[in-house]
NUNUDREN-193203 format. One line per 5 residues: number of its first residue (from 1); for each residue x, y, z of C-alpha. Coordinates in steps of 0.1 Angstrom, whole numbers, always signed. Each point is the difference from the previous one (the first is absolute). Layout:
NUNUDREN-193203
NUM	X Y Z  ... $
***
This chain:
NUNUDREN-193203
1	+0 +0 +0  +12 +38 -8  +2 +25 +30  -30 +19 -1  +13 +38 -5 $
6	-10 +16 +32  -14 +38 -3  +22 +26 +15  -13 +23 +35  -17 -41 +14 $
11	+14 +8 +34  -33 +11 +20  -2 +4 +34  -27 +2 +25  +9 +28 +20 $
16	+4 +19 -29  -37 -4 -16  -8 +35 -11  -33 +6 -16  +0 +15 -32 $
21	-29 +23 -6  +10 +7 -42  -16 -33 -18  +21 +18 -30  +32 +5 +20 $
26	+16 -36 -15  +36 +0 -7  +8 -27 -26  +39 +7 +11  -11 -14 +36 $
31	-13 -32 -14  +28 -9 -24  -13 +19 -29  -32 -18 +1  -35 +17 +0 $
36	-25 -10 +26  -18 -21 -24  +36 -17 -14  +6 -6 +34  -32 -16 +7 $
41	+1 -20 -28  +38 -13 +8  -10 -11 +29  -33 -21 -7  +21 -19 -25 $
46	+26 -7 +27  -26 -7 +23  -6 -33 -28  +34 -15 +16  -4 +4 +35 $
51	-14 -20 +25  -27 +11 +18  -33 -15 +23  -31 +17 +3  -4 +23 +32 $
56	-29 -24 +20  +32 -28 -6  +22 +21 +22  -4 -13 +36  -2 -40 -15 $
61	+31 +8 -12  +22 +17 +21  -10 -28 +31  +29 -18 -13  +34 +1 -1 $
66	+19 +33 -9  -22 +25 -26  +9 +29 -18  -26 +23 -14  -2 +26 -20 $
71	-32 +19 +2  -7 +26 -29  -25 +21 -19  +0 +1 -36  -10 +40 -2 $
76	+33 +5 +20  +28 +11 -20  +24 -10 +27  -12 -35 +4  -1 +1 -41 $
81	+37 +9 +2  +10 -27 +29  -15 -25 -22  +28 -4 -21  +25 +1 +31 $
86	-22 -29 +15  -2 -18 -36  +37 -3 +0  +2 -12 +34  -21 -26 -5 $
91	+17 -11 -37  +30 +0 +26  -19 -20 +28  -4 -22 -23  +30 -7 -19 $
96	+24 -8 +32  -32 -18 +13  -11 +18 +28  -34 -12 -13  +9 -37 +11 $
101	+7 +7 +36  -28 -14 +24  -22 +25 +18  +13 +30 -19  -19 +20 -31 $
106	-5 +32 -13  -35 +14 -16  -16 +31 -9  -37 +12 +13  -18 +20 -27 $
111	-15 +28 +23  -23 +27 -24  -35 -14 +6  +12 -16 +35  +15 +25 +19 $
116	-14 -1 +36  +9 -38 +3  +34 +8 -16  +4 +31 +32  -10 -27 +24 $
121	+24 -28 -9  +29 +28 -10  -4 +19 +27  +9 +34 -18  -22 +20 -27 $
126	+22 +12 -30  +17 -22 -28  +20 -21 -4  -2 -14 +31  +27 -33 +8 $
131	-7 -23 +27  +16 -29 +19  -17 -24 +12  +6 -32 +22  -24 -31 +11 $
136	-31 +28 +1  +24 +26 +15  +3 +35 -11  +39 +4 +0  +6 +31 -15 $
141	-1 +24 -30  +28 +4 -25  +0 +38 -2  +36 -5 -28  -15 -14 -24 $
146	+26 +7 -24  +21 -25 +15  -28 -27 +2  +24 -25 -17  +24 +3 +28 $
151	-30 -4 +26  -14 -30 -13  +35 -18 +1  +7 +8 +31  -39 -15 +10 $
156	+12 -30 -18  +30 -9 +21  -18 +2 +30  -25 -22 -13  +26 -27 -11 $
161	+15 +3 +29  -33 -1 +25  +16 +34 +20  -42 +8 +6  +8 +18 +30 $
166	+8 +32 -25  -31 +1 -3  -19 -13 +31  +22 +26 +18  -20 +30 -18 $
171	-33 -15 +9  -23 +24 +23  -31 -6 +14  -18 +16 -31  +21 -21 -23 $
176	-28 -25 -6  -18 +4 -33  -40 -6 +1  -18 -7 -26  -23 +27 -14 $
181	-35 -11 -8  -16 +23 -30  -29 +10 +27  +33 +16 +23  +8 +23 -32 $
186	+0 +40 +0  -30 +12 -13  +18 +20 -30  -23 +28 -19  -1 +0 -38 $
191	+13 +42 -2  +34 -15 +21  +3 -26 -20  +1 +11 -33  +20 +33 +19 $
196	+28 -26 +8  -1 -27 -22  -4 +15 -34  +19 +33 +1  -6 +20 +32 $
201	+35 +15 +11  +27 -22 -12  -19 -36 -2  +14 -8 +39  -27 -4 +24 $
206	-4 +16 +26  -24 +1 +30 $
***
C-alpha cells in the first residue's frame, strides 16, 4: 500500500478550539491546498480503507483486551486531515503485524449522526478524539496524535509483554465505562444540529 499523503496544518488541539464565526474565512493553505469540499472528499475515500465499527458497537468492543479508538466526525476538517495520519498508521499496524497480537486493535468510530454516544464513551466533545482503552477501562486520551505510530507501538509491547499494570495503575473510580442505552441520550434540537453538524462555526461541536 502507498502512504496516504497527509494534509499540511492536521495538528489540532483541544485547548486550542477557537470558533470561527466567517463560514467564508477557509484557507486552502491551512489544509494542504485543498478546499473544504477537496478535503471532504479525500477523506471519505480514505475513510474506504480504514477500519471502523459502528458507535452502539463501542462498549462490546472495548470489554476486551487493549482498544484504540478513534472517534471522528466527517464535517470536521481536522478529523478529515487526521484520517490520512491514522490511515498510514494502520497500513503500518499492519505490515509489522501489530494486527496479530492478541487482545490488541485499532478502529475508528464514525461520529456525525452519533455524537452524544460518541461524547459519552470519548469523554471529550471536539474531533478527533483518540482513546485508549483496556478490558472496559477508560485509560486515557492521546492528545499527539501526530505521533500515533509511536503510541500504538509502545501499547504493543506492553501487551506482548502482559506489563497491564500501565494501565490498571491510571484506573480511577470513574474509569469504568457504562453502556449508554438510546433512552439515556441528550435530547439534541434540530436548529443545533444542523448549527453544528453541517456548517455552524467551523464543523467542531460544541455544547
Amino acid at each position: 500500500m502507498e502512504p496516504a499523503p497527509v494534509p499540511t496544518e492536521a495538528t489540532h488541539n483541544h485547548t486550542e478550539d477557537k470558533v470561527d464565526e466567517n463560514k467564508d474565512s477557509w484557507n486552502n493553505d491551512n489544509h494542504g491546498g485543498m478546499s473544504r469540499s477537496e478535503l471532504m472528499e479525500y477523506a471519505i475515500k480514505l475513510d474506504k480503507d480504514i477500519r471502523q465499527i459502528p458507535v452502539d458497537s463501542v462498549y462490546a468492543t472495548i470489554q476486551n483486551g487493549t482498544n484504540l479508538v478513534f472517534f471522528g466526525a466527517v464535517f470536521c476538517p481536522y478529523t478529515q486531515q487526521f484520517t490520512a495520519i491514522w490511515l498510514n498508521m494502520q497500513y503500518a499496524f499492519d505490515f509489522y503485524h501489530l494486527n496479530d497480537i492478541p487482545g490488541l486493535s485499532i478502529a475508528k468510530v464514525q461520529c456525525a449522526e452519533t455524537q452524544p454516544k460518541c461524547f459519552h464513551y470519548m469523554r471529550d466533545q471536539a474531533f478527533p478524539t483518540i482513546v485508549l482503552f483496556y478490558n472496559g477501562h477508560y485509560v486515557e486520551e492521546l492528545f499527539d496524535r501526530d505521533h500515533v505510530w509511536d503510541y500504538i507501538q509502545k501499547q504493543s509491547e506492553i501487551v506482548k509483554e502482559s506489563r497491564f499494570e500501565e494501565y490498571t495503575s491510571k484506573f480511577t473510580s470513574a474509569s469504568l465505562v457504562t453502556e449508554l442505552k438510546d433512552e439515556q441520550l441528550e435530547i439534541i434540537s434540530p436548529e443545533r444540529l444542523e448549527m453544528e453538524s453541517i456548517g455552524g462555526t467551523d464543523g467542531i461541536m460544541r455544547t
